[in-house]
Structure formats: structure tokens, C-alpha cells
KEDREN-773857 format. One record per atom (N, C-alpha, C, O, CB): residue in three letters; x, y, z. Coordinates in steps of 0.05 Angstrom, whole numbers, padded with zeros to 5 digits, always signed. Glycine has a CB too. Layout:
<atoms>
ALAXYZ;...
</atoms>
This chain:
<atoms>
UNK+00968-01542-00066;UNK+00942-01549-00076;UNK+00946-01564-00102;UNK+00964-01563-00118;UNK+00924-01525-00080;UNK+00921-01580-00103;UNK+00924-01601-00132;UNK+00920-01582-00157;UNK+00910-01560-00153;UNK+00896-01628-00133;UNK+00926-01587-00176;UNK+00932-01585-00206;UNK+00898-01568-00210;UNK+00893-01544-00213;UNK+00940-01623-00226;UNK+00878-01596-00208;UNK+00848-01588-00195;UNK+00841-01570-00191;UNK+00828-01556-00207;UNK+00841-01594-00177;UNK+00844-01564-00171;UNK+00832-01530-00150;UNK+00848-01513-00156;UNK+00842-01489-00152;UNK+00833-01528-00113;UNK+00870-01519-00166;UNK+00880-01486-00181;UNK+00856-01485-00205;UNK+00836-01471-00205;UNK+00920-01485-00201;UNK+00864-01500-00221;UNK+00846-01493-00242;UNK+00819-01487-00238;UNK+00813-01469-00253;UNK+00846-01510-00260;UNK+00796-01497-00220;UNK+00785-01486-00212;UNK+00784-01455-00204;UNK+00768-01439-00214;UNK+00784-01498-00203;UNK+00808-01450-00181;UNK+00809-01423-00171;UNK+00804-01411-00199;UNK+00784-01398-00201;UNK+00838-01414-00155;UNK+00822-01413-00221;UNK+00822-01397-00241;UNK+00798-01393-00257;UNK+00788-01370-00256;UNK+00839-01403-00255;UNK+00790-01409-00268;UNK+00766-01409-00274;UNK+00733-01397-00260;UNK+00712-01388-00270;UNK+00768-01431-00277;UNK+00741-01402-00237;UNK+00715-01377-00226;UNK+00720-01355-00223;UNK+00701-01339-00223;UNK+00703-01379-00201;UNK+00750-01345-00217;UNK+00760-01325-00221;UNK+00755-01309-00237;UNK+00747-01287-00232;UNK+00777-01327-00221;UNK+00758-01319-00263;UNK+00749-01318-00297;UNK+00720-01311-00296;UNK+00711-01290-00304;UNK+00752-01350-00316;UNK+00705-01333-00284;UNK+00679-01320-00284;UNK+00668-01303-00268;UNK+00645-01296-00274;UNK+00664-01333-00283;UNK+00678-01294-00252;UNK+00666-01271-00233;UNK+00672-01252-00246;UNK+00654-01236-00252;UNK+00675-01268-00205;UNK+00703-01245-00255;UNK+00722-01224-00270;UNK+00695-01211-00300;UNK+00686-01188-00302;UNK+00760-01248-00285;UNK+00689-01229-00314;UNK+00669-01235-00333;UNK+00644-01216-00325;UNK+00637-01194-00332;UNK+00661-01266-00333;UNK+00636-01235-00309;UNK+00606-01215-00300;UNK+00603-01182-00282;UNK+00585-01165-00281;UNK+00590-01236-00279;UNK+00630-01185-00269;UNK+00623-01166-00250;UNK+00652-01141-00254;UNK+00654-01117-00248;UNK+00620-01184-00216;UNK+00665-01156-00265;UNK+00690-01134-00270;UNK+00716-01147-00248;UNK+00720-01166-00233;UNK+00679-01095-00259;UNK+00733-01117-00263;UNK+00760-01127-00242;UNK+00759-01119-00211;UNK+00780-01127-00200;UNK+00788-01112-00253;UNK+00742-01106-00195;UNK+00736-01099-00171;UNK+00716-01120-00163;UNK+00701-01115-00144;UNK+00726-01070-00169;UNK+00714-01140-00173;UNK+00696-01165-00153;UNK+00719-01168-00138;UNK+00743-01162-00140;UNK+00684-01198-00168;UNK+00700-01182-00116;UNK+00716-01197-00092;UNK+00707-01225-00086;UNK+00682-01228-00086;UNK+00712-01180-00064;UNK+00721-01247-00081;UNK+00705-01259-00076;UNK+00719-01281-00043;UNK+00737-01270-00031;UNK+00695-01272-00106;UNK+00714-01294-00039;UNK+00729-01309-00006;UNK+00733-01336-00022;UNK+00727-01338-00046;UNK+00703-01315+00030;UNK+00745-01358-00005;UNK+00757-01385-00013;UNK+00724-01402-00017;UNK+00723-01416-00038;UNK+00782-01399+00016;UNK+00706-01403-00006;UNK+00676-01420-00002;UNK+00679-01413-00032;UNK+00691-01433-00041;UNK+00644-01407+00021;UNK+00676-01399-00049;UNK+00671-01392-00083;UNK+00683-01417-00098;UNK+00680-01421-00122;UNK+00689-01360-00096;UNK+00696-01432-00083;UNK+00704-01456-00112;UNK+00698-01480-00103;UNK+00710-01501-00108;UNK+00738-01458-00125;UNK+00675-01476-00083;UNK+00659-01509-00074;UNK+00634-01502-00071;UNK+00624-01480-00071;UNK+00668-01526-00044;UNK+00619-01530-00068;UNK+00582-01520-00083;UNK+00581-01511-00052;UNK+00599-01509-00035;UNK+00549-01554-00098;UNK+00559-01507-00050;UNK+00545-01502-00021;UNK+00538-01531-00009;UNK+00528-01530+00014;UNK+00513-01483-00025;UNK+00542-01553-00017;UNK+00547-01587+00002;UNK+00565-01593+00012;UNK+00565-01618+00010;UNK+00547-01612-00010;UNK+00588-01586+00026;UNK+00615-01607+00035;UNK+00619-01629+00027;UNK+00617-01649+00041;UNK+00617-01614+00060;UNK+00626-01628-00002;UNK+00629-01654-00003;UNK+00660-01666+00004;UNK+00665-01689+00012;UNK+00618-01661-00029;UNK+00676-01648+00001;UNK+00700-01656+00010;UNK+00718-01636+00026;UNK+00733-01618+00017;UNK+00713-01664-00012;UNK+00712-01642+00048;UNK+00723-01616+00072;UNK+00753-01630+00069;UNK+00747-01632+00045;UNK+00706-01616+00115;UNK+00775-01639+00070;UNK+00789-01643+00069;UNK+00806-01627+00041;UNK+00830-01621+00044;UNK+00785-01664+00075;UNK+00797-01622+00023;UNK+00807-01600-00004;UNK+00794-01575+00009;UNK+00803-01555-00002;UNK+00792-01609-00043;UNK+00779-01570+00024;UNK+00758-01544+00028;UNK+00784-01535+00052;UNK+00799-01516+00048;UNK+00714-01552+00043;UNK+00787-01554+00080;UNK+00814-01541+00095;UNK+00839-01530+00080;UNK+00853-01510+00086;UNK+00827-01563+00113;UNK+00842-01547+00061;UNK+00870-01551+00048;UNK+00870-01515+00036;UNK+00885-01499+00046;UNK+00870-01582+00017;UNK+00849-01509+00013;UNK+00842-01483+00009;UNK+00841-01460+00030;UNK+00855-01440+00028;UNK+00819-01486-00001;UNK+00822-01466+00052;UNK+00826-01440+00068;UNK+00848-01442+00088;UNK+00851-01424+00104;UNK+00802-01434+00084;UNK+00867-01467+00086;UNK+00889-01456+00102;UNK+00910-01445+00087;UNK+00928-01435+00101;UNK+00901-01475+00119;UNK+00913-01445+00054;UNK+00929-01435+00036;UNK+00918-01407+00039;UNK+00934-01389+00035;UNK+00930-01449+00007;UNK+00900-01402+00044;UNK+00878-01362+00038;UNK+00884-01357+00074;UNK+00907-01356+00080;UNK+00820-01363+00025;UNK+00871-01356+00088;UNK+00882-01352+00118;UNK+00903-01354+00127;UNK+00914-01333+00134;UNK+00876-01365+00133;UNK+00915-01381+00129;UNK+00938-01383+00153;UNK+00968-01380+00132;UNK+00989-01372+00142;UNK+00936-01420+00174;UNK+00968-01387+00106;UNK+00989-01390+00092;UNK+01000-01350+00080;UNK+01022-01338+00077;UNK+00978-01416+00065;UNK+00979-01343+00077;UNK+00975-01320+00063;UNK+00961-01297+00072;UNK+00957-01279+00056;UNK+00965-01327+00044;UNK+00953-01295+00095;UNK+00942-01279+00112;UNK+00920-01259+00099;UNK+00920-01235+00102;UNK+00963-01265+00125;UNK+00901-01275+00084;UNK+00883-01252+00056;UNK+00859-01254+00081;UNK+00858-01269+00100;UNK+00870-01271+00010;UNK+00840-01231+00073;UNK+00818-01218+00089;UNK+00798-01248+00074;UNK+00803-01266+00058;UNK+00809-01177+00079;UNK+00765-01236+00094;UNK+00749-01265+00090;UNK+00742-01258+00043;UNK+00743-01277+00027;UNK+00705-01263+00122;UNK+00738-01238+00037;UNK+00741-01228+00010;UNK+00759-01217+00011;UNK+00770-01201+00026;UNK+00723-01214-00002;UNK+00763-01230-00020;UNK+00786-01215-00031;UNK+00789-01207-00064;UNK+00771-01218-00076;UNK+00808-01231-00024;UNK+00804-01194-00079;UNK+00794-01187-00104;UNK+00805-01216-00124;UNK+00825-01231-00122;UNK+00807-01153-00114;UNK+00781-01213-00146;UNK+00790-01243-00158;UNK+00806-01232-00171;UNK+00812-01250-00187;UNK+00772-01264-00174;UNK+00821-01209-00179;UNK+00847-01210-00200;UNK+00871-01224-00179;UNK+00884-01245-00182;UNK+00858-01172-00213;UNK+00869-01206-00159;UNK+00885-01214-00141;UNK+00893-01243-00133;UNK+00917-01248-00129;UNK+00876-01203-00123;UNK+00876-01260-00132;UNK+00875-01289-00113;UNK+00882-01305-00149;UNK+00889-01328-00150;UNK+00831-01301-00089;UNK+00880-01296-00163;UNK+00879-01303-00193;UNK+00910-01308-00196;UNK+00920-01331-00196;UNK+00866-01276-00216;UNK+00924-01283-00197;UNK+00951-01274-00203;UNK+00962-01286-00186;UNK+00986-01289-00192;UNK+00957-01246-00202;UNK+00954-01300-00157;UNK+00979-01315-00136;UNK+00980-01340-00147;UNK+01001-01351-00152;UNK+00972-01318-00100;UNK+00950-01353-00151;UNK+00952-01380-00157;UNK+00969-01389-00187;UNK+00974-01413-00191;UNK+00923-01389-00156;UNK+00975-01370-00204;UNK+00982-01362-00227;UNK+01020-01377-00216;UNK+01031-01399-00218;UNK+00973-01323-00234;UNK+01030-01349-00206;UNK+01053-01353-00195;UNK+01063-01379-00183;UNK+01087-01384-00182;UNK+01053-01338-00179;UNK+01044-01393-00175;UNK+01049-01419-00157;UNK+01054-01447-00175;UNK+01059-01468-00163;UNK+01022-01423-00137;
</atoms>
């Protein structure tokens, strides 16, 4: 994934972590609006969370935080 959508990932991560604590969960749809505007970064994302990484449809944002971290 681009430089981009990590930082993204992180950053909503950040904000969910913020509002709701460290037991939020959240799925891959959380770091694009509700328009498609670009399904081609939106596949790219849920095949890194599904098929790359085998994570449930939610998952905890410390968690999905700390992989993209590593990467």
C-alpha cells in the first residue's frame, strides 16, 4: 500500500482509538468516504485485510494500527 493509505489507516485509527478507546473495532470501508471514488486503492486495501492477512470483517484499531506500523 501507498505511503497515503497507511497514513490514513493511522490516522483514523488515532481517531477512533480517541473517541471510543482501545477496544474499538473497526473493518477496512473506515478509511474511504461512503462514494467509491477509487475502487482500485479500496481492492488494494481489502485484499491486504482479507486475502493477505486473513483479519475478521472488524477488527481492533490498536491492532490493524500496530501491523501497518510494522510494514
Amino acid at each position: 500500500m501507498n505511503k497515503e493509505i497507511k497514513e490514513k489507516i493511522i490516522a483514523v485509527c488515532d481517531e477512533k482509538i480517541t473517541k471510543k478507546g482501545d477496544n474499538v473495532g473497526l473493518s477496512f470501508y473506515a478509511f474511504f468516504k461512503n462514494k467509491n471514488d477509487n475502487p482500485s486503492l479500496l481492492m488494494e486495501v481489502a485484499t491486504w485485510w482479507i486475502e493477505t492477512h486473513k483479519l475478521d470483517h472488524f477488527e481492533k484499531a490498536v491492532k490493524i494500527k500496530k501491523m501497518i506500523l510494522k510494514e
